[in-house]
N, C-alpha and C positions, 0 to 999 in steps of 0.2 A: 918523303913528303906525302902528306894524306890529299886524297881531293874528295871535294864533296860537291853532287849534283843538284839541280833542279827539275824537274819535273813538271808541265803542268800536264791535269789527266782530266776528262770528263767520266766520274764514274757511274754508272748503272743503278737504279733504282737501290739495288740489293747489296750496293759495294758503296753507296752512301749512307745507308741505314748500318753497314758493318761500321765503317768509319765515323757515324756519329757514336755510337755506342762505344767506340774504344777512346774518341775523345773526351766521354763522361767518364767512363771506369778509373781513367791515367787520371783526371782530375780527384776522383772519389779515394783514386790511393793515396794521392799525394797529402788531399788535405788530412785523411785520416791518420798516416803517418807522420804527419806535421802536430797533429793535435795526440799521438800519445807521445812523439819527444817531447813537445812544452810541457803534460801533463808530468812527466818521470820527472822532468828537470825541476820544473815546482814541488813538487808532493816529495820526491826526493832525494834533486842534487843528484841524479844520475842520467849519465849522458847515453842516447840511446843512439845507435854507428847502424851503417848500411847492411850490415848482416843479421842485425834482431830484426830491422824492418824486414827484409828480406825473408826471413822465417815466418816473423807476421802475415806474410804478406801469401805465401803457403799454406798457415791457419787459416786466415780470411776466406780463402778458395775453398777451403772444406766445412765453412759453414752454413747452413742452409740458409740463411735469410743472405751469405753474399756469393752465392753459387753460381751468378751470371756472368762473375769474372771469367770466368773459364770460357765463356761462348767467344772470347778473344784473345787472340794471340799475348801469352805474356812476358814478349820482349818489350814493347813499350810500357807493361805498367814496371817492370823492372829499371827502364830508363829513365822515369818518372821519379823512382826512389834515389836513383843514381844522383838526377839532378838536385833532389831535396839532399843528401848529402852535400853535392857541392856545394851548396846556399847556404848551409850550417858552416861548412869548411872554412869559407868565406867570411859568414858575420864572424866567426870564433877567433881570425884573424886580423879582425876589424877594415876589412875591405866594403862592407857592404851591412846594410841595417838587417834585423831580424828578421825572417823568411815568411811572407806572406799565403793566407788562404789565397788557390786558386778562385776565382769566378768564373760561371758559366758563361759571359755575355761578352768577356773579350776574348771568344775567338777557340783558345786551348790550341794544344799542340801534342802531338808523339811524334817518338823519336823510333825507326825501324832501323835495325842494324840491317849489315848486306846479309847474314843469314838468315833475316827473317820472313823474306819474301823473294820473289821472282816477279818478272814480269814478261809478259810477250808484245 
């Protein structure tokens, strides 16, 4: 059995400013990796799986114009890609419609695994 916690935290001038920034990045990855599967898949009939993104997403990190990814932890933009997997998993088995852009205004989410962090 897994169990999964809640949390609520007040965090510190400097631990909301980290957490706003990985809210934006987890969204910047998802939709950019959402927009080269649709583009492969259009342009041509090829399906792009969690591991090209995942390489992508190592590129991305070493190119100067997206080199802020790295000022944050990258378990959540990897969980980010995770769940864009499942979304595709899902429409391809007709559970669910075509995998939506994120939007900045409702809210956004990451996911930390237990190795990602600590807490006191």
């Amino acid at each position: 059995m897994e169990k999964a916690y809640s949390f609520r935290f007040y965090p510190t001038p400097e631990q909301e400013s980290l957490l706003r920034r990985t809210l934006g990045y987890v969204r910047l990855v998802y939709n950019k990796a959402l927009h080269l599967r649709t583009q492969a898949w259009y342009e041509r009939q090829e399906r792009v799986g969690y591991a090209q993104t995942s390489s992508m997403l190592t590129d991305w990190k070493k190119q100067e114009e997206l080199d802020f990814l790295n000022e944050v932890s990258c378990v959540p933009l990897q969980q980010g890609l995770r769940h864009l997997q499942t979304a595709f998993t899902n429409f391809f088995a007709g559970r669910t419609k075509y995998p939506n852009f994120k939007k900045k205004h409702q809210g956004g989410s990451a996911e930390f695994t237990k190795s990602a962090f600590k807490f006191k």
